[in-house]
Residue, then its C-alpha position, 0 to 999 in steps of 0.5 A: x120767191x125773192x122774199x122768201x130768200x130775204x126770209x131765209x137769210x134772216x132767219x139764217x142770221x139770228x140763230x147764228x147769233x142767238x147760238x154764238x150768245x148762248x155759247x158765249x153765256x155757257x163759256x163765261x159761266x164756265x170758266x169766269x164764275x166765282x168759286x164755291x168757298x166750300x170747294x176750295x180746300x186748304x193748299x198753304x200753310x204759313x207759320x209764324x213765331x219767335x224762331x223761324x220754323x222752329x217746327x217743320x210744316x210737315x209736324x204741324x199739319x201731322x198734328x192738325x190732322x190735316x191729309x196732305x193728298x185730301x186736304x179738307x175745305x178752308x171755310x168748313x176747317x174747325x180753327x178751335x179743333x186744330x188748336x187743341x190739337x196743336x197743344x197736344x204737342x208737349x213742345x207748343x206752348x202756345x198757339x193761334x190759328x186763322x184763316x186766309x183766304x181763298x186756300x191758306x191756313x196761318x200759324x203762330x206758335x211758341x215752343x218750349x225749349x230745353x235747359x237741362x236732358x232728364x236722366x230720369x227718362x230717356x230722350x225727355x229734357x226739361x224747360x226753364x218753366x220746369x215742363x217736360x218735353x222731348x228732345x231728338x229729333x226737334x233739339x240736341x241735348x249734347x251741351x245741355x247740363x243733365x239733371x237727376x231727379x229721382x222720380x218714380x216712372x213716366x205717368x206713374x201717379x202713386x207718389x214714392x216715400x218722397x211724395x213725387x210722382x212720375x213724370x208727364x207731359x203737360x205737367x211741371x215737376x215739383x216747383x221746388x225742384x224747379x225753383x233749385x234747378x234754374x237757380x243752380x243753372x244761374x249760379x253756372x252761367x253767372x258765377x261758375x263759367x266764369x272761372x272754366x267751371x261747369x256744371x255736368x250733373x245736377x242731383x237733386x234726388x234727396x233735396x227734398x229729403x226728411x233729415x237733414x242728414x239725408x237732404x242734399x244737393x249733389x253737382x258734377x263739375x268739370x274745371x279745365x286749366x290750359x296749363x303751359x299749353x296743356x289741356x288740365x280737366x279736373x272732375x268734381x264732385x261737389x255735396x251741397x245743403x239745399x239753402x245758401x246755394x251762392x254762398x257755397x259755391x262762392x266757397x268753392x271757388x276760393x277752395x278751387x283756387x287753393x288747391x290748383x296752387x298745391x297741384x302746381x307743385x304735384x305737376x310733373x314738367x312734361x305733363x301730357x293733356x289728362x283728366x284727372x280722377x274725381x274729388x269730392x268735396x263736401x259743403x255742407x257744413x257753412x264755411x266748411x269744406x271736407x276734400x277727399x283726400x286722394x293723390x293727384x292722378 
């Protein structure tokens, strides 16, 4: 009997054991065991680029299509299908994609941004490149110079009597529109705006004109004058031809100064802040002007 006790106690032990290591097996498969990859889905979005989130993460994930409550696998996520994605934003100029494991997806991307707001469309700008691209909610046009450019409407492909066609996403405006364009936004920053002028409108609507008699160029400008304290603006409108653009704002600007020495004498002494009615000035003809020949008022 003494035996069979011992026997016992044995037996009792190394199922005591042998219990405790299976358990011990079970909890460390449980819960020290490596991930599946393909079960871990993305959590983290970094991005990254010349401007600190110059878009929100929220209008990245949108476009690549990525559901923030069921987020797909990082390992099975297709990087070249979220590229593609992410250019069809007409804002992205380019982008690039990788992964970071075990849950982060990385972005870098450039964006267009705008140099003058599109008259011809609403909420539409146009970048340095001659890219359009959209404006509000991403950008403010507020002290962007306007351009007018008097293209068919948006997507429209059959071309108008001046061989343009509608606007679109993806596809820069006629490269001599452009080229114009950036030039006259240049000669405002490098000439103009140092001399209290700015330019308001751009028209190139009959730039490419066959006549000559029709083919011009047309800007908008303001000239404001702090005068004995007193906030002067003088609204202009200036006709140019499509060559010689600096020379003939080079003109303008000795004709401008002439013509504030003849309104110093039309001034009355006790003038409050006043915009003045627009004057035209025709260019066109080289080392010619043509004023409109109103009364100061």
């Amino acid at each position: 009997m003494l035996w069979s006790a011992k026997k016992a106690v044995v037996f009792l032990a190394l199922s005591c054991i042998t219990t405790i290591g299976l358990s011990s097996v079970v909890l460390w498969s449980t819960y020290f065991r490596r991930p599946d990859p393909q079960d871990i889905p993305i959590r983290y979005l970094i991005q990254t680029g010349p401007e600190l989130e110059a878009l929100s993460s929220s209008y990245l994930i949108h476009l690549m299509q990525i559901s923030p409550s069921s987020p797909p696998s990082l390992s099975t996520y297709c990087l070249s299908t979220a590229h593609q994605r992410l250019l069809t934003s007409p804002l992205i100029q380019e982008a690039k994609l990788k992964k970071i494991y075990p849950d982060t997806l990385y972005v870098d991307y450039t964006i267009r941004h705008p140099v003058m707001t599109l008259m011809d469309y609403e909420n539409v700008g146009l970048d340095k490149d001659g890219y359009l691209i959209p404006l509000a909610p991403f950008s403010t046009s507020q002290h962007l110079p306007k351009l007018y450019l008097g293209l068919p409407p948006f997507d429209q492909q059959n071309p108008d009597w001046l061989k343009r066609c509608g606007g679109k996403w993806h596809h820069p405006i006629c490269p001599s529109l452009q080229s114009r364009a950036v030039e006259l936004l240049k000669l405002n920053q490098d000439l103009l705006a140092q001399s209290s002028v700015h330019v308001k409108i751009i028209d190139l609507s009959q730039a490419l004109a066959p006549t000559l008699g029709q083919r011009e160029i047309v800007l908008s400008i303001e000239e404001t004058i702090l005068w004995h304290g007193v906030e002067l603006t003088f609204p202009r409108v200036l006709r140019m031809s499509t060559k010689n653009l600096k020379e003939q704002l080079e003109h303008f600007l000795w004709l401008k100064e002439a013509m504030w020495q003849d309104y110093q004498t039309q001034l009355p002494p006790n003038i409050q802040p006043t915009i003045f009615t627009p004057r035209v000035i025709d260019l066109r003809i080289p080392k010619v002007a043509f004023v409109e020949n109103r009364p100061l008022s």
